[in-house]
C-alpha positions as CSV (number, residue, x, y, z in Angstrom):
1,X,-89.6,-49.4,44.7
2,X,-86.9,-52.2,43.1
3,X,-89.8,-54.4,43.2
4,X,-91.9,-52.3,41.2
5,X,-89.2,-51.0,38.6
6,X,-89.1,-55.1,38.1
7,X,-92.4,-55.7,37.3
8,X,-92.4,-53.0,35.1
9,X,-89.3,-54.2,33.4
10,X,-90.5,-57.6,32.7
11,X,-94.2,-56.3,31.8
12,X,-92.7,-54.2,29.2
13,X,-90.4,-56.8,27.6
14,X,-92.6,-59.7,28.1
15,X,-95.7,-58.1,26.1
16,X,-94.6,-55.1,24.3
17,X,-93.0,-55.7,21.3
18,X,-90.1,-53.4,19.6
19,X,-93.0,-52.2,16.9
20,X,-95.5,-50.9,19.3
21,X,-92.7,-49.5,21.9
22,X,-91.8,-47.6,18.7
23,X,-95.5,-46.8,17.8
24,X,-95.6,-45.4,21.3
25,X,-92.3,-43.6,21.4
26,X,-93.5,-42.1,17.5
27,X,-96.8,-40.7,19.0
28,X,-95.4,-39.3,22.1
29,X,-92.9,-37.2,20.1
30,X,-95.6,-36.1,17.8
31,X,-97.6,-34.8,20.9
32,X,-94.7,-33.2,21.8
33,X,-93.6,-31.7,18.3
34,X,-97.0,-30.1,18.4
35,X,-97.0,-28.3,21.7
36,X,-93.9,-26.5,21.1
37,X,-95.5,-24.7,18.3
38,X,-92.2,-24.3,16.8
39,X,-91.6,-24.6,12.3
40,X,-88.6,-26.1,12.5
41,X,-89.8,-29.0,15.0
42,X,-92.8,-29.7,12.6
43,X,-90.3,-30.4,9.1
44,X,-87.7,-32.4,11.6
45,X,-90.6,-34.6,12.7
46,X,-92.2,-35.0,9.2
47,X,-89.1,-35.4,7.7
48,X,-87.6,-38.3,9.8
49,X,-91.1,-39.9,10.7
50,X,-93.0,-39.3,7.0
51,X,-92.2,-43.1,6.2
52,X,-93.6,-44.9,8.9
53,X,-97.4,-46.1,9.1
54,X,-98.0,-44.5,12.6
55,X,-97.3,-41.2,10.8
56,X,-99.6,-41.4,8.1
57,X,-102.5,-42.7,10.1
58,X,-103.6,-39.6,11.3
């Protein structure tokens, strides 16, 4: 399991760069922001990610 945790370590920090681990992190939240069905969740989420290009894409 160490070996593999390793691998995945240097994977993700050899070939993912700190824009697209936030592109990732910015659509996973907005997956989740629109399960929970909840107002208040929706104007957090478009007020703190409004500004960034992953959010206006779709």
């Amino acid at each position: 399991m160490g070996v593999v945790l390793l691998f995945l370590k240097k994977f993700v920090v050899k070939y993912f760069t700190s824009l697209a681990l936030e592109k990732i992190v910015i659509i996973f939240l907005r997956e989740l922001v629109k399960r929970t069905d909840s107002k208040v969740d929706d104007e957090l989420f478009e007020a703190v990610f409004n500004q960034t290009k992953v959010g206006e894409e779709q």
